[in-house]
Kinemage of the C-alpha trace (Angstrom):
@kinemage 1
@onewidth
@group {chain A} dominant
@subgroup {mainchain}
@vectorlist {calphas} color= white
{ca unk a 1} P 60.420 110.349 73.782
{ca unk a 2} L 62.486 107.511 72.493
{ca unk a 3} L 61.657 105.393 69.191
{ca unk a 4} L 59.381 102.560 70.851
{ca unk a 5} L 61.210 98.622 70.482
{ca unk a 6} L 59.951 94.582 71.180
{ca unk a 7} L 62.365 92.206 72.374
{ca unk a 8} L 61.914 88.796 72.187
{ca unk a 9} L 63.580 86.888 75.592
{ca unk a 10} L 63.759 82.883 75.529
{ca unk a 11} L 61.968 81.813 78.687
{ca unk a 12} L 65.196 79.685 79.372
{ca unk a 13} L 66.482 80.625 83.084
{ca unk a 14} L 70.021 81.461 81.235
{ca unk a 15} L 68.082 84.507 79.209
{ca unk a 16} L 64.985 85.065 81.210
{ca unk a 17} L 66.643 88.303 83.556
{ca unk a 18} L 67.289 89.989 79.973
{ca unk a 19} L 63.435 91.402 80.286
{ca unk a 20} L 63.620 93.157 83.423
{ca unk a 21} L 67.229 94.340 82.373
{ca unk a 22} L 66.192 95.852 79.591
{ca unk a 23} L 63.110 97.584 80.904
{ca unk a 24} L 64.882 98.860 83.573
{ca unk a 25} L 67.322 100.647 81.382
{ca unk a 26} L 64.930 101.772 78.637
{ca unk a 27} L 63.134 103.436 81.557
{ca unk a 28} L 66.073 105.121 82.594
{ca unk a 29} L 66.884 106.462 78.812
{ca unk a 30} L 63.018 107.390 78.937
{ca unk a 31} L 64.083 109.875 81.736
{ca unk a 32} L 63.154 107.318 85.118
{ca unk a 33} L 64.780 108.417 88.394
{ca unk a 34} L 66.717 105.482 89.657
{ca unk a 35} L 64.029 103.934 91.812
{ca unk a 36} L 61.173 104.075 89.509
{ca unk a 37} L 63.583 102.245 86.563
{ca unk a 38} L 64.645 99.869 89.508
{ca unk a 39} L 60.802 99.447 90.193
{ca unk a 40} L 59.986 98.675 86.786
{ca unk a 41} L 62.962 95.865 86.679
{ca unk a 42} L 60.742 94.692 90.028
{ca unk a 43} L 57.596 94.622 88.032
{ca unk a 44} L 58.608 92.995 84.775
{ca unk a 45} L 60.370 90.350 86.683
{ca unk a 46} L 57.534 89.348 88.029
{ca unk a 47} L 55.041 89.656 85.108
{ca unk a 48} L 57.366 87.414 83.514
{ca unk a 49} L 57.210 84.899 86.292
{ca unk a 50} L 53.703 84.213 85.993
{ca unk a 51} L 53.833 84.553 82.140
{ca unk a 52} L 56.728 81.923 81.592
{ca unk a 53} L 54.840 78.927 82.097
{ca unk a 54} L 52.413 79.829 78.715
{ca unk a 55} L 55.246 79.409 76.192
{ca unk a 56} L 58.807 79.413 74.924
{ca unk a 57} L 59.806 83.033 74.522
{ca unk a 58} L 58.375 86.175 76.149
{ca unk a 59} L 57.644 89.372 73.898
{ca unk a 60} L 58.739 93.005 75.721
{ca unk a 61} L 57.329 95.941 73.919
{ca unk a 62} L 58.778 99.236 75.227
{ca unk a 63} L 57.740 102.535 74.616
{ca unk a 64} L 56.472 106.139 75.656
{ca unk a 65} L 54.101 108.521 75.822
{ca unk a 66} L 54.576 112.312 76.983
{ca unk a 67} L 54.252 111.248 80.674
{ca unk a 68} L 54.970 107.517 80.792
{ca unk a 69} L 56.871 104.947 80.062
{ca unk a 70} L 54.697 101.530 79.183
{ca unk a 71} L 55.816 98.223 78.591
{ca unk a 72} L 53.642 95.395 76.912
{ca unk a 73} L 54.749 91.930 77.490
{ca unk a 74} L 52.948 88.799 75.758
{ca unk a 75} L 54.208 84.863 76.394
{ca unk a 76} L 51.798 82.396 74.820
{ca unk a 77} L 48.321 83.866 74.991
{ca unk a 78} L 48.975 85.514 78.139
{ca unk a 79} L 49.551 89.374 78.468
{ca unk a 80} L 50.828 91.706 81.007
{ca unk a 81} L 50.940 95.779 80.615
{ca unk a 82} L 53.338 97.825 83.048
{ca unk a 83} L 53.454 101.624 83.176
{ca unk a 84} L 56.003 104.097 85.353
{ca unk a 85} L 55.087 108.195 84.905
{ca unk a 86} L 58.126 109.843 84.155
């Protein structure tokens, strides 16, 4: 299992594809095959699509559990929770 982070992403266009990014890659590390980590970039993309428009910066927590890898991601007071099995 690996150590669980939050990232904080402006929802400026310039820093906005840093969410799905780093999902995608923390899924891999978290033992992903290649098209589940590329789903997960899919996924968080679009979570933070609808989330952008209720505030300034959008919140990624990442971690795992023995079987999963789940991602929590807040932007204003809306909230969005993705999860990929391992």
């Amino acid at each position: 299992m690996l150590p669980p982070f939050d990232l904080t992403v402006p929802t400026d266009a310039r820093y906005r594809p840093l969410a799905p990014e780093v999902a995608g890659k923390f899924a891999e590390l978290a033992g992903c095959a290649p098209a589940a980590a590329s789903e997960v970039r899919s996924k968080v993309d679009a979570a933070a699509d609808t989330l952008m428009p209720a505030g300034q910066e959008i919140t990624l927590g990442c971690s795992t559990t023995d079987q999963e890898v789940v991602f929590q991601m807040r932007c204003g007071d809306q909230t969005a929770t993705i999860r990929q099995t391992l």
